[in-house]
VOMAR-675105 format. One record per residue: x, y, z of N, C-alpha, C, O in turn. Coordinates in steps of 0.001 Angstrom, whole numbers, plus 500000, padded with zeros to 6 digits. Layout:
BEGIN
XYZXYZXYZXYZ/...
This chain:
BEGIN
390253172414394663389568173407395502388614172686396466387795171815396172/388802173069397341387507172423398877386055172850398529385669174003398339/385644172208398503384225172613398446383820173202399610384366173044400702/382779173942399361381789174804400326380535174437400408379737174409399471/380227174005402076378481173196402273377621174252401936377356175235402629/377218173980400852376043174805400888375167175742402443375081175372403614/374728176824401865374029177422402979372588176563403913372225176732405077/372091175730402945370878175299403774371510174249404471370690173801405273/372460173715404536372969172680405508373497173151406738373770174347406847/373749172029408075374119172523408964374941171406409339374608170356408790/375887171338410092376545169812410256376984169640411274377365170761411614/377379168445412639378156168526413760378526166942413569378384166424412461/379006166190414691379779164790415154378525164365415237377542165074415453/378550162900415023377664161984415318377976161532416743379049161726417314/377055160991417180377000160630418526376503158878418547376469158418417406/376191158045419458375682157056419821374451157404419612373995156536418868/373513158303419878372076158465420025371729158831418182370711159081417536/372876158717417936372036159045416391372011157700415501371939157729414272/372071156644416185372479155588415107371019155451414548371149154964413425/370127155589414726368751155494413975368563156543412946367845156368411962/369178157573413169369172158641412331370314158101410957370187158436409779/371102157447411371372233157637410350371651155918409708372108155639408600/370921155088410211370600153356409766369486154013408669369577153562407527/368159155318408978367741155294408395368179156010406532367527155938405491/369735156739406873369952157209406171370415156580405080370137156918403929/371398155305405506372152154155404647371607153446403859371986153271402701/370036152626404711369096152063404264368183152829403216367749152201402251/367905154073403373367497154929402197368292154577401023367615153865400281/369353154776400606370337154948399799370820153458399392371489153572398365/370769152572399657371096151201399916369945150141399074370108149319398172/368327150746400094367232150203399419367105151019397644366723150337396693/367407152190397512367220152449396225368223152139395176367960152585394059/369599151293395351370082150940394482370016149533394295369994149120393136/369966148428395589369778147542395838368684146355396014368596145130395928/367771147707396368366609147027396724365817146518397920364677146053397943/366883146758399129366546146027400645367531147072401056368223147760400304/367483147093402662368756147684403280369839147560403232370749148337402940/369798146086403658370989145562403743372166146684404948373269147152404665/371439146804406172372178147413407120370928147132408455369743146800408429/371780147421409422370718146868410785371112148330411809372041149135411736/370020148223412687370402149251414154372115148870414556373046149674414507/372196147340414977373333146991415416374718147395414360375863147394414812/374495147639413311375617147863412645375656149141412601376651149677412114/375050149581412883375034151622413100375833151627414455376914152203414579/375243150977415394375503151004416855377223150657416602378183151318416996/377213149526415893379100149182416225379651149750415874380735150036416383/379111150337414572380443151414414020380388153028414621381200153894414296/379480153187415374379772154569416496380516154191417452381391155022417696/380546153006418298380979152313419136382700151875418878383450151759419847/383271151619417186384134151274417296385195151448418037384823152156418973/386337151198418154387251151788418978388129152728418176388716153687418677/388177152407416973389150152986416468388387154684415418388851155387414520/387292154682416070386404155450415694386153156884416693385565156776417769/386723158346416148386674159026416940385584160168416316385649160964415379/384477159811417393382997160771416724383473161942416224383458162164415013/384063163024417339384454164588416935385255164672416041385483165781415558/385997163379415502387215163827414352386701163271413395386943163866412345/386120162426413289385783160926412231384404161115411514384093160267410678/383640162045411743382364161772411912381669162906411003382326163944411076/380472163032410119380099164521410127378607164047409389378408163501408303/377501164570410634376305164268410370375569165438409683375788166434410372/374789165755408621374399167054408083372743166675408111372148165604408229/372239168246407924370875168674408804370492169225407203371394169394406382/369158169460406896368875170682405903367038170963407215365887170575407410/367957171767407608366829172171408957366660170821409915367655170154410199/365600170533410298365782169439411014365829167877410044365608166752410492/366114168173408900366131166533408249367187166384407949367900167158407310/367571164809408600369229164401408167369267164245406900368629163324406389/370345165480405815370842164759404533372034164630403972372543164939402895/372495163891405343373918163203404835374615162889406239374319163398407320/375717161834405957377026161301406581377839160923405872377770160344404788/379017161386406740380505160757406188381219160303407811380943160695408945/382394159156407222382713158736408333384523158312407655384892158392406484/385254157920408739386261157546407742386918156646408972386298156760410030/388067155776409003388028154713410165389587154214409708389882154555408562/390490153552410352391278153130410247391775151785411361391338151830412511/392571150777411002393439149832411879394721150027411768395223150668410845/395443149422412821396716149284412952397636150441412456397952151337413239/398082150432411121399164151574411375398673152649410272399301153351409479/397113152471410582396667153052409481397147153917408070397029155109407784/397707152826407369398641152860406128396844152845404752396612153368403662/396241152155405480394716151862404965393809151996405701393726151426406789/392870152870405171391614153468405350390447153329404803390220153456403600/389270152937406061388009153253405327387331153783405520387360154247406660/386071154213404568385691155448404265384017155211404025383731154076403644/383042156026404180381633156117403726380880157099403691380520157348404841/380497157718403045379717158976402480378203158854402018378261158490400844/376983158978402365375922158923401779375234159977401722375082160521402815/374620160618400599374345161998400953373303161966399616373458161128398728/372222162978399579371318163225399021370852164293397710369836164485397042/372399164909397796372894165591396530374643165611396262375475165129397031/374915166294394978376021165788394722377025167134395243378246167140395088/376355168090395791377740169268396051377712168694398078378767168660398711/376709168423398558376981167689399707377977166440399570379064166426400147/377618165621398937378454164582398994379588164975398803380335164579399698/380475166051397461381680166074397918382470166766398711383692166653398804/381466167802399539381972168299400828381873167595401663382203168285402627/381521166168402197381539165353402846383058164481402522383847164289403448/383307164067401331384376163476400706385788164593401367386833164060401744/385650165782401409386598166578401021386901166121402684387819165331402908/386009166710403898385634166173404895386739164596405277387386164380406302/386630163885404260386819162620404941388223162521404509388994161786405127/388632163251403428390060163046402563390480163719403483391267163054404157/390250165413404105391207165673405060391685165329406267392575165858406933/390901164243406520390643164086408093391817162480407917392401162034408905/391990161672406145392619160355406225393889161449406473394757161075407261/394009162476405988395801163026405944396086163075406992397195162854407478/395100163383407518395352163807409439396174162617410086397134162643410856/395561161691409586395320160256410485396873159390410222397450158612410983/397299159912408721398231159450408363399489160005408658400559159397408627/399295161309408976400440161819409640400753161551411093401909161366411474/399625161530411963399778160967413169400402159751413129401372159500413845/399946159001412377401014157499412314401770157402411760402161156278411447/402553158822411224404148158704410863404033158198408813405020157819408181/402590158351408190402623157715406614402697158677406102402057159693406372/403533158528405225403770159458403779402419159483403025402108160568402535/401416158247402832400454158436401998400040157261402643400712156404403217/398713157362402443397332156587403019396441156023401764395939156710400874/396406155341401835394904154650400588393873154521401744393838153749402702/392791155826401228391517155670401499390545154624400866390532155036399706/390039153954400878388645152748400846387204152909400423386715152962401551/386513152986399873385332152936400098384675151467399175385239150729398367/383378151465399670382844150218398845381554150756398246380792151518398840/381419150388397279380545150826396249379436149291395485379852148345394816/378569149469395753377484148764395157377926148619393531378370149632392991/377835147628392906378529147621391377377436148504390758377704149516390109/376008148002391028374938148273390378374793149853390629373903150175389843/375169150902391254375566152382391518376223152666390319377370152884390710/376223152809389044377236153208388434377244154790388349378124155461387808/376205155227388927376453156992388565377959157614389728378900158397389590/377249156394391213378523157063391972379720155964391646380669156087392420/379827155221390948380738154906390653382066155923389748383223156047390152/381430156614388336381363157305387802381986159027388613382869159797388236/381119159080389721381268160387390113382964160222390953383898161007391114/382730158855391313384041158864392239385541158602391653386602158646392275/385299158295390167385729158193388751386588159628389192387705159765389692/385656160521388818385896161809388174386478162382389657387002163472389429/386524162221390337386983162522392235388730162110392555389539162499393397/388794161080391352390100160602391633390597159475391506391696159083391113/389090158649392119389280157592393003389552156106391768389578156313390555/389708154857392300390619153926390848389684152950391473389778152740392682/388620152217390619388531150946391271389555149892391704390465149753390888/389624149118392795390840148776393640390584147267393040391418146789392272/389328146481393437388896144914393443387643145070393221387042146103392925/387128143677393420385459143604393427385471142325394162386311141425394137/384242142438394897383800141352396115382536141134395474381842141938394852/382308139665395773381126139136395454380770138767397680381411138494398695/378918139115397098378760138279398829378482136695398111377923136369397064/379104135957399120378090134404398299377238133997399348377256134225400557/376710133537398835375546132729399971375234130846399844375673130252398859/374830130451400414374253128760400322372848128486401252372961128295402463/371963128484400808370601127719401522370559126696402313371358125886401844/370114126302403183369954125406403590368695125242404084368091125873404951/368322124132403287366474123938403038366631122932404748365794123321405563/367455121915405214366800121121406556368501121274407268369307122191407420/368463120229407482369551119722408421370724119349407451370315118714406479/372250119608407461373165119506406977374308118716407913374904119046408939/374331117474407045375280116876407617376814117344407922377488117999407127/377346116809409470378520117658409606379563116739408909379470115518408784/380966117849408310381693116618407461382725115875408337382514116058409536/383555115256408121384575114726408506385904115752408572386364116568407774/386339115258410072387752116030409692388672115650408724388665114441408495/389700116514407894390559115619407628391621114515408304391895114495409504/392178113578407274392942112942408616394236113793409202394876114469408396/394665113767410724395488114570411100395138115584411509395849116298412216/393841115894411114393408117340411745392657117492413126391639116831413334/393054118177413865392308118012415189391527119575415108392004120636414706/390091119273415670389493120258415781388846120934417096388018120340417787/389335122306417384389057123229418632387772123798418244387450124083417091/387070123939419281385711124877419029386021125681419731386520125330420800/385861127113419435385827128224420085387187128660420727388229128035420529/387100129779421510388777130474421431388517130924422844388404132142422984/388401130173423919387900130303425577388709131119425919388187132071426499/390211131193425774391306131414426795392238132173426074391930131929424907/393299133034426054394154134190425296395428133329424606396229133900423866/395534131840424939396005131206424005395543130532422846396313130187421950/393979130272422816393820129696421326393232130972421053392501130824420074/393202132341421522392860133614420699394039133854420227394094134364419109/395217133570420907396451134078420100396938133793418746397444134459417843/396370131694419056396798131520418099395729131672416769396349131619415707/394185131859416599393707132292415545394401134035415196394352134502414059/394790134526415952395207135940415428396378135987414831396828136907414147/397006134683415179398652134658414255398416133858412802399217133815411867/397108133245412874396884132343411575396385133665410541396944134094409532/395191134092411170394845135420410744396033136575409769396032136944408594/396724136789410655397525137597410388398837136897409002399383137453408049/398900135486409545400060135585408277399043134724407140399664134777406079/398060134143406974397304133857406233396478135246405262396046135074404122/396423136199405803396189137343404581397142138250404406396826139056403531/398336138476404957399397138745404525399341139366403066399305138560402136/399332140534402818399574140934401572398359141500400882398314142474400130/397297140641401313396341141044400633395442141895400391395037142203401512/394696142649399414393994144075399105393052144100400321392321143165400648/393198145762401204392530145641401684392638145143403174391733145466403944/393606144437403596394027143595404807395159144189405573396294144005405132/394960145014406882395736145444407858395821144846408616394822144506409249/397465144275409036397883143356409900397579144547411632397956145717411699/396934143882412638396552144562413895397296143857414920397470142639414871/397722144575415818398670143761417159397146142806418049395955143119418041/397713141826418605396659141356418993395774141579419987394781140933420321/396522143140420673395329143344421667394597144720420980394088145534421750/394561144938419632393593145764419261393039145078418879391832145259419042/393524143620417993392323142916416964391419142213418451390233142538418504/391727141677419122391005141287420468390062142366420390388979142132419854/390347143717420923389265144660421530388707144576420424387715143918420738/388614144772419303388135144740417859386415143610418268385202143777418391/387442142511418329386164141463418283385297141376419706384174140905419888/386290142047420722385121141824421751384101142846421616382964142375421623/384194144541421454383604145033421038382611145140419618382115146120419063/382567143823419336381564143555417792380774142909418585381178141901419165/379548143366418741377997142829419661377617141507418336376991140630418932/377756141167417063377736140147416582378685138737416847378882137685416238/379031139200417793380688138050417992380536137505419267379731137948420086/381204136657419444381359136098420633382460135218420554382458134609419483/383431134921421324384878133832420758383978132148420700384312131730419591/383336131396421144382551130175420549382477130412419142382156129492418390/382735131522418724382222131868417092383832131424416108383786131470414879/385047131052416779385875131047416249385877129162416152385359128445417009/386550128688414967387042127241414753388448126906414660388996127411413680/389272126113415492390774126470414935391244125077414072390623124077414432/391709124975413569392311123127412799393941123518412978394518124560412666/394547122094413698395891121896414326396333120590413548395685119581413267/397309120848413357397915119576412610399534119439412855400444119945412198/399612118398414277401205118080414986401060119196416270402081119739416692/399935119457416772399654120704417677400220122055417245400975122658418008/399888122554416057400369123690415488398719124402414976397742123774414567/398828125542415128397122125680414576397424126441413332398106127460413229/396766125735412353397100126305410745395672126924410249395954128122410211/394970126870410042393655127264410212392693127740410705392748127572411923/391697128330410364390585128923411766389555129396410706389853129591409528/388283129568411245387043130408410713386535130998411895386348130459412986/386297132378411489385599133653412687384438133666411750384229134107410620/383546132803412944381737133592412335381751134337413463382363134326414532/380245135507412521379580135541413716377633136057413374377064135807412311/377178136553414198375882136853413790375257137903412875374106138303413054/376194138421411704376017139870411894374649139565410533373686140332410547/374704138420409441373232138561409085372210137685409431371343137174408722/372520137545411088370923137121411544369986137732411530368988137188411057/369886139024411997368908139530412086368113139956410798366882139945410812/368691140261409894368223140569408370368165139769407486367325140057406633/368991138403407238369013137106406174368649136078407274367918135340406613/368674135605408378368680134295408955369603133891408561369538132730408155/370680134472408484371987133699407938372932133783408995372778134694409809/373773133086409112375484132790409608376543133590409244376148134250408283/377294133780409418378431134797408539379532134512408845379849134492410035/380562134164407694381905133436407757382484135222407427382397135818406353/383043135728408693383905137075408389385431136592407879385770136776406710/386212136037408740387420135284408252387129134038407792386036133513408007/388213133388407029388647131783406616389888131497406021390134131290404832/390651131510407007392129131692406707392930130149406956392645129352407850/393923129990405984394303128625405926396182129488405546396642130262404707/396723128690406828398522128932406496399108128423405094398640127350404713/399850128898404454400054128832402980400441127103402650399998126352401781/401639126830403949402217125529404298401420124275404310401861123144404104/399868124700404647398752124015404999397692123723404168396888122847404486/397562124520402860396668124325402147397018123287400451398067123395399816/395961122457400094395266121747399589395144120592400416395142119587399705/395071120405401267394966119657402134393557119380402884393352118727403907/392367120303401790390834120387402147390810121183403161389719121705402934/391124121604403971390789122572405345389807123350405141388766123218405785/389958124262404243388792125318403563387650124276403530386744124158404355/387815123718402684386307122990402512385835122642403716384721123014404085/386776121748404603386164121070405533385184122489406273383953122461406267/386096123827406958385729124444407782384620125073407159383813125330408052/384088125535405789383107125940405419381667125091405589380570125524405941/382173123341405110380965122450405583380998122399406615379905121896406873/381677122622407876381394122572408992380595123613409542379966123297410551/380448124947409064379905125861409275378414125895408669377440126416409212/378436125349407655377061125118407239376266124271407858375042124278407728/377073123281408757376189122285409415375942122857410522374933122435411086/376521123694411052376727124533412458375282125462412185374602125599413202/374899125922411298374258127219410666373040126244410941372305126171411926/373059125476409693371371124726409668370641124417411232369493124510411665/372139123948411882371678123007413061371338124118414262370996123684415362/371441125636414025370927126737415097369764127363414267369307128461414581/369185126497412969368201126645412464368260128511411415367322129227411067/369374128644411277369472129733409919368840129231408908368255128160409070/368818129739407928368559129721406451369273129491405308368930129170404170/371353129931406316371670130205404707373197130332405627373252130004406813/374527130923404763375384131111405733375785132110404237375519131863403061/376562133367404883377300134059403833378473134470403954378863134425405120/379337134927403094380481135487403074380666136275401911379810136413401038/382001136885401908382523137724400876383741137507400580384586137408401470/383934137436399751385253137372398867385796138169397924385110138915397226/387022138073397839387887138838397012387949138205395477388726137261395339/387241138616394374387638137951393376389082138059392867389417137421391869/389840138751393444391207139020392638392121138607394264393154139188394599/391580137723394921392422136737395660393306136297395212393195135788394096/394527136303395863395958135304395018395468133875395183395722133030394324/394643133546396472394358131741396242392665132025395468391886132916395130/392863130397395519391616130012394664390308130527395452389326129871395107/390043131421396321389130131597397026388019131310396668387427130358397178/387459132094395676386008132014395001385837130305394279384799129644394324/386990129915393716387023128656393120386043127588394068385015126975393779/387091127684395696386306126690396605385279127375397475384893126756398467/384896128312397281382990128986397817382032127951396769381221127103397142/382409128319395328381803127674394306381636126112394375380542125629394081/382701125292394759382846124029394656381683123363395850381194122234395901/381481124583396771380902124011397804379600124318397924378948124063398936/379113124922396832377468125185396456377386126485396725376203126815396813/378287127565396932377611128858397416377898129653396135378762129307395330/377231130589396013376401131248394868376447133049394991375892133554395967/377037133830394098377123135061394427375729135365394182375049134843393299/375241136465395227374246136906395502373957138506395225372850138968394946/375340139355395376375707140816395390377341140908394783378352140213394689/376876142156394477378623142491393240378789144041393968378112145023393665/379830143998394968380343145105395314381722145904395184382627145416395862/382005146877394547383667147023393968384436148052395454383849148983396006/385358147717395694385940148712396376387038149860395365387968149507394640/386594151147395599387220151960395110388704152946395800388000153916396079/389518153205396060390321153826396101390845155080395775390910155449394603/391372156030397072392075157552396452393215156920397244393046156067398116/394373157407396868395619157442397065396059158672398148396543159376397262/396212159262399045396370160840399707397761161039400199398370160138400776/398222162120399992399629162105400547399582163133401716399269164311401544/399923162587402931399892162795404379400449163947404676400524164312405849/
C-alpha cells in the first residue's frame, strides 16, 4: 500500500536555490549518527546540477509549514539498469512516503530505458542500525559494504618510482587521453557491484560538470603505448578533510601485479602532501573481486568510516 504524507506536510521539486536548505538537512542527519557532516554546499550544488538529474521528476523537498523536514532524490547512469537513491527525513511515516516517492519514480525511469527491473541503491551509514533495520523491513537486502580509507601525511612525501616500462601521462588535456582513461575505466570495473558502464560523452559531461574535477586531476600509465591504468582525483574532501580524493583507480586485468596500483596511489600521496593536504581518501569495495582493500592497507591507509549499500530490486 502507498503511503499517505501526512496532513502537516507540504512538498514540491527542489530547485538550485535550495541547496542550503537540503546541505542543512543531510548534515543534520549525518552529524547525529556520525558525528560531523560529512557533506559540503558544493555537493548539494552538484547533485541539483547533475545532468542526469531531473528536479520536477527526481526530486521531492517537504515543508511542515515553513521548516524543511525531508528529501528524497533518486538518479541514474547510462542505461539505468542501476539506481541511486537518498531519503532523509525526520520521522518514519515521512520517510516512507518519500521512499514510495523514489521507488515509483526508479519504475518510471526503468521503463523509459526499455528494463524489466531496476536495482535501486542507497548508502547507509553502518553505525544507523535503526534505518538499517527499517529498510530491512521495506524490502531492501544489504548489497556490500565500503570502507572510506584514509592516510596522513604529517610533511612532504616522497614521489615513487615508475615501474620499469611504465610511462607516465599527467592529466587528460585533449579527447584522446580522455578517451583512453574512459576505456580503462570502463573495462577495468566491468562487472562490478554498483558500476554502470557510461558512453563516453555522458561520462565526459559527468566529469566536466563535477566543480571538484578538473582533467589535470586524471593519471594515465602506458606500457608499449597502450594505456592500462589511470587514477581520477579530485577535490571533493578539500574543503571539509584537507584531503585529496582518489574517486577511480582502475588497473586492466592483463596489467595487474605488476605494482601499478601501488605506484599510482604513492604517487598521489606525494601529489597530495606536495599541494599541502593533510591526508588523501578513498573508498572501497570490501567484496571487490581484486585485492583492493589488501593494497589500500599495504600502503598505510586505514579505514576511517563503515558504510553498507543497501538494495530494492523493482520491476519496471
Amino acid at each position: 500500500m502507498t503511503a499517505v504524507l501526512p496532513e502537516k506536510y507540504t512538498f514540491r521539486p527542489p530547485s538550485i536555490d535550495d541547496a542550503q536548505v537540503i546541505l542543512d538537512l543531510v548534515s543534520a542527519y549525518n552529524t547525529s549518527v556520525v558525528g560531523f557532516a560529512d557533506w559540503t554546499l558544493d555537493d548539494a550544488l552538484d547533485g541539483l546540477a547533475n545532468e542526469s538529474f531531473d528536479p520536477a521528476r527526481d526530486g521531492w523537498l517537504v515543508f511542515e509549514g515553513d521548516r524543511p523536514a525531508g528529501f528524497g532524490w533518486v538518479s541514474g547512469k547510462g542505461d539505468r539498469r542501476q539506481l541511486d537513491q537518498d531519503v532523509v527525513a525526520d520521522d518514519v511515516e515521512l520517510e516512507r512516503w518519500l521512499l514510495d516517492r523514489v521507488e515509483e519514480r526508479a519504475a518510471e525511469l526503468g521503463r523509459e530505458y526499455g528494463q524489466a527491473v531496476v536495482q535501486l541503491d542507497t548508502v547507509v551509514y553502518q553505525a544507523d542500525s535503526a534505518r538499517r533495520d527499517r529498510l530491512a523491513g521495506f524490502g531492501y537486502e544489504r548489497g556490500t559494504v565500503f570502507y572510506r580509507m584514509r592516510i596522513d601525511h604529517a610533511g612532504p612525501v616522497a614521489a615513487p618510482e615508475a615501474p620499469a616500462g611504465v610511462v607516465v601521462r599527467r592529466g587528460a588535456p585533449d579527447e584522446a587521453s580522455r578517451r583512453a582513461a574512459h576505456a580503462v575505466l570502463n573495462a577495468a570495473f566491468e562487472g562490478q557491484f554498483g558500476f554502470t558502464p557510461r558512453s563516453f560523452e555522458e561520462w565526459r559531461t559527468a566529469q566536466e560538470n563535477f566543480s571538484a574535477f578538473d582533467w589535470s586531476q586524471i593519471t594515465l600509465l602506458e606500457i608499449d603505448g597502450e594505456a592500462v591504468a589511470m587514477l581520477s582525483g579530485s577535490n571533493q574532501f578539500v574543503e571539509d578533510e584537507n584531503c585529496g580524493y582518489v574517486g577511480r583507480l582502475a588497473v586492466l586485468e592483463k596489467a595487474r601485479g605488476k605494482g601499478l596500483a601501488k605506484f599510482l596511489l604513492r604517487d598521489q600521496f606525494a601529489l597530495d602532501a606536495a599541494n599541502g593536504l593533510a591526508g588523501t581518501i578513498l573508498h572501497v569495495d570490501t567484496n571487490n573481486p581484486t585485492p583492493a582493500l589488501g593494497v589500500y592497507q599495504s600502503v598505510g591507509m586505514r579505514a576511517v568510516l563503515v558504510m553498507e549499500v543497501w538494495r530494492l530490486e523493482i520491476a519496471a
